[in-house]
C-alpha positions as a Markdown table, in Angstrom:
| # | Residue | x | y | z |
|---|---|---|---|---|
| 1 | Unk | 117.6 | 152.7 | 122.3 |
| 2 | Unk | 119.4 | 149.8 | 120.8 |
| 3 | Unk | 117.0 | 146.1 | 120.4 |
| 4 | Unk | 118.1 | 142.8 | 119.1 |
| 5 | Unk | 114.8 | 140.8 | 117.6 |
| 6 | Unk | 114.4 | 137.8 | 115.6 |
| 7 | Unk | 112.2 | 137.8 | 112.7 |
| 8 | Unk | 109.2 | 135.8 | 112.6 |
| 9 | Unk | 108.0 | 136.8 | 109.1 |
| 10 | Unk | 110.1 | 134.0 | 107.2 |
| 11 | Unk | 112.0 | 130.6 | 107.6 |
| 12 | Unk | 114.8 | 132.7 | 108.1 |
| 13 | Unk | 114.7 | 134.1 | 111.9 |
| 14 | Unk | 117.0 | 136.7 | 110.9 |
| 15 | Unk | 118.5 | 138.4 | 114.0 |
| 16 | Unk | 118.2 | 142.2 | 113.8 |
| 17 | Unk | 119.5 | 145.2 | 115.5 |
| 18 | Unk | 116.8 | 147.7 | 115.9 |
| 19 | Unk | 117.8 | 151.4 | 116.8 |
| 20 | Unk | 114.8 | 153.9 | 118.0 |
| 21 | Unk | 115.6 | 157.2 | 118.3 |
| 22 | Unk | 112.1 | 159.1 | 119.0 |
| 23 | Unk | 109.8 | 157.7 | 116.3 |
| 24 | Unk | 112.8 | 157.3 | 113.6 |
| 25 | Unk | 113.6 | 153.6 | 113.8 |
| 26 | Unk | 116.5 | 152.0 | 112.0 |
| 27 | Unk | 116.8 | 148.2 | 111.1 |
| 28 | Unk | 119.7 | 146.0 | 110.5 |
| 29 | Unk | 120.6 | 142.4 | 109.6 |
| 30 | Unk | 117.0 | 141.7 | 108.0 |
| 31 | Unk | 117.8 | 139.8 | 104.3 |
| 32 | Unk | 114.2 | 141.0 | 103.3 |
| 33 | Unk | 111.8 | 143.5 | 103.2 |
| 34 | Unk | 109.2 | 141.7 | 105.9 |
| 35 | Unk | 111.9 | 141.9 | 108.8 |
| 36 | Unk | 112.0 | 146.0 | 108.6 |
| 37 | Unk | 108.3 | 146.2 | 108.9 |
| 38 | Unk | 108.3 | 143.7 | 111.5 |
| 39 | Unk | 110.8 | 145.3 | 113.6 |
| 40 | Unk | 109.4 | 148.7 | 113.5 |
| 41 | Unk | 105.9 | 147.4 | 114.1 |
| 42 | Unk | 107.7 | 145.7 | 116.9 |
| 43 | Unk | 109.2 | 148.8 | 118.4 |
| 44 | Unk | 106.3 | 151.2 | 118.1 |
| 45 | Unk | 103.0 | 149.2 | 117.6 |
| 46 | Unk | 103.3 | 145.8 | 118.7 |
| 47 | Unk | 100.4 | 143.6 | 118.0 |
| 48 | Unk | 99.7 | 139.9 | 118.8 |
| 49 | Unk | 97.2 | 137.3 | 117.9 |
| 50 | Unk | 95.7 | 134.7 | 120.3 |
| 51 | Unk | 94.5 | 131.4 | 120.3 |
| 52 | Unk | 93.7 | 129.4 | 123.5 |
| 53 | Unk | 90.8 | 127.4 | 124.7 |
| 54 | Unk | 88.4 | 127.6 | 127.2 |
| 55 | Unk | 85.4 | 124.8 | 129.2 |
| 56 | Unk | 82.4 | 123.7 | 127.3 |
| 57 | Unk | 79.4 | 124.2 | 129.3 |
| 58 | Unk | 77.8 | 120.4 | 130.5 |
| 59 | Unk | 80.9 | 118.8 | 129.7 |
| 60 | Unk | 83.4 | 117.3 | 132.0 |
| 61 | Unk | 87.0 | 117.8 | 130.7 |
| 62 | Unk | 86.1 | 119.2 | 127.3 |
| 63 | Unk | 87.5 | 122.0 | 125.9 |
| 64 | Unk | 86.7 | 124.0 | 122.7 |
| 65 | Unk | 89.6 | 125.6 | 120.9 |
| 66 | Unk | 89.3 | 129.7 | 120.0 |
| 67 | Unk | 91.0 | 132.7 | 118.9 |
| 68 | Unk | 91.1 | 136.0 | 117.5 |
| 69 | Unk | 90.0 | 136.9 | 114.0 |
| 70 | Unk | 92.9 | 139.4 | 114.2 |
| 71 | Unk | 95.7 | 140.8 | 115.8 |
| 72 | Unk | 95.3 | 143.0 | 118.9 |
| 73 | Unk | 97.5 | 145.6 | 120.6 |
| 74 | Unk | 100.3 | 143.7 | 122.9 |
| 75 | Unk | 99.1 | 145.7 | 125.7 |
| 76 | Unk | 95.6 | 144.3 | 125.6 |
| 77 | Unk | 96.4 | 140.7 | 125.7 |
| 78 | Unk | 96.0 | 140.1 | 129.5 |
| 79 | Unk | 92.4 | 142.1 | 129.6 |
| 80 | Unk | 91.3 | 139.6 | 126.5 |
| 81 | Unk | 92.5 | 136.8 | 127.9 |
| 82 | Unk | 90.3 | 137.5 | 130.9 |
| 83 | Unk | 87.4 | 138.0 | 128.7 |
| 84 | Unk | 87.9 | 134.7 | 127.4 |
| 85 | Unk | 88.3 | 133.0 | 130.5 |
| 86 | Unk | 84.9 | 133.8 | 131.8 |
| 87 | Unk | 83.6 | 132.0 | 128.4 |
| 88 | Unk | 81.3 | 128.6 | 128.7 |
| 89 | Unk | 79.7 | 127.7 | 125.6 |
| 90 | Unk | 77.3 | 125.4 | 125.4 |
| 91 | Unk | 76.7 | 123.3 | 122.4 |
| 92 | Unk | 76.3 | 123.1 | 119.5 |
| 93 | Unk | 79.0 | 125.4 | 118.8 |
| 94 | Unk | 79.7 | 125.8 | 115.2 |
| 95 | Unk | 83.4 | 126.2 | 113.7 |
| 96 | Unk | 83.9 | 130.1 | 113.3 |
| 97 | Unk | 80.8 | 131.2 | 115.6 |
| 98 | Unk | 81.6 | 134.6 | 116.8 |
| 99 | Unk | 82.4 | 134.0 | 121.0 |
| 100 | Unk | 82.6 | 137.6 | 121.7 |
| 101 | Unk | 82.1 | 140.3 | 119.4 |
| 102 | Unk | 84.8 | 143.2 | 119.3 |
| 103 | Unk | 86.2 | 141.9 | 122.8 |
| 104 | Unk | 87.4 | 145.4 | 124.5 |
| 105 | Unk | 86.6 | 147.1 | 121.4 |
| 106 | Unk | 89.5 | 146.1 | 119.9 |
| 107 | Unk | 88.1 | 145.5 | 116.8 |
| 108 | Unk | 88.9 | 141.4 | 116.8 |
| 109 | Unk | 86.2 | 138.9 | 117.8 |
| 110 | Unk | 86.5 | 135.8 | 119.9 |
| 111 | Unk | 85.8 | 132.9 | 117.5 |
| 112 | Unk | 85.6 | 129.3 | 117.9 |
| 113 | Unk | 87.8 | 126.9 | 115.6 |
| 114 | Unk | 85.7 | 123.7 | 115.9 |
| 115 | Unk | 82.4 | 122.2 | 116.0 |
| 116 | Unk | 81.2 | 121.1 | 118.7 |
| 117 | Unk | 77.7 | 119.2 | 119.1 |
């Protein structure tokens, strides 16, 4: 299986080809040593951060800023982002306060990125 990405490890964007061929992966067109392991994380383990933001309990049109202390699975994005949804902190809410701790057992936590009071 032949896949084009673009690398998002540098300034650079380098476009690369990406061949799989059962777990052997071969990379082209990266200039640097980030763009191979990004493409072949890419192709067999691809992982994604979040950030997003969700209501703050007793107050009208507020919203508190989160996301994950680190990157998930791609395939458990939409099962987090449902977790998150149902949040509604209340305040206080201190910058870095753990939301939800190891959300799906993914090993990432929910955490805010502001105060609120």
């Amino acid at each position: 299986m032949t896949e084009i990405l673009t690398c998002i490890m540098c300034p650079l964007g380098c476009e690369m080809t990406v061949e799989t061929n059962d777990d052997l992966v071969t990379v082209t067109g990266n200039q640097c040593e980030k763009g191979e392991v990004f493409a072949q994380e890419e192709v067999l383990h691809p992982i994604r951060n979040l950030a997003t933001s969700v209501p703050i309990a007793g107050k009208h049109f507020k919203m508190l800023s989160v996301r994950l202390s680190d990157r998930v699975p791609r395939h458990l994005l939409k099962e987090i982002i449902a977790e998150i949804a149902k949040l509604r902190p209340g305040p206080p809410v201190k910058r870095g306060q753990v939301l939800i701790s190891n959300v799906l057992k993914s090993g990432a936590n929910v955490i805010a990125t502001r105060t609120v009071e």
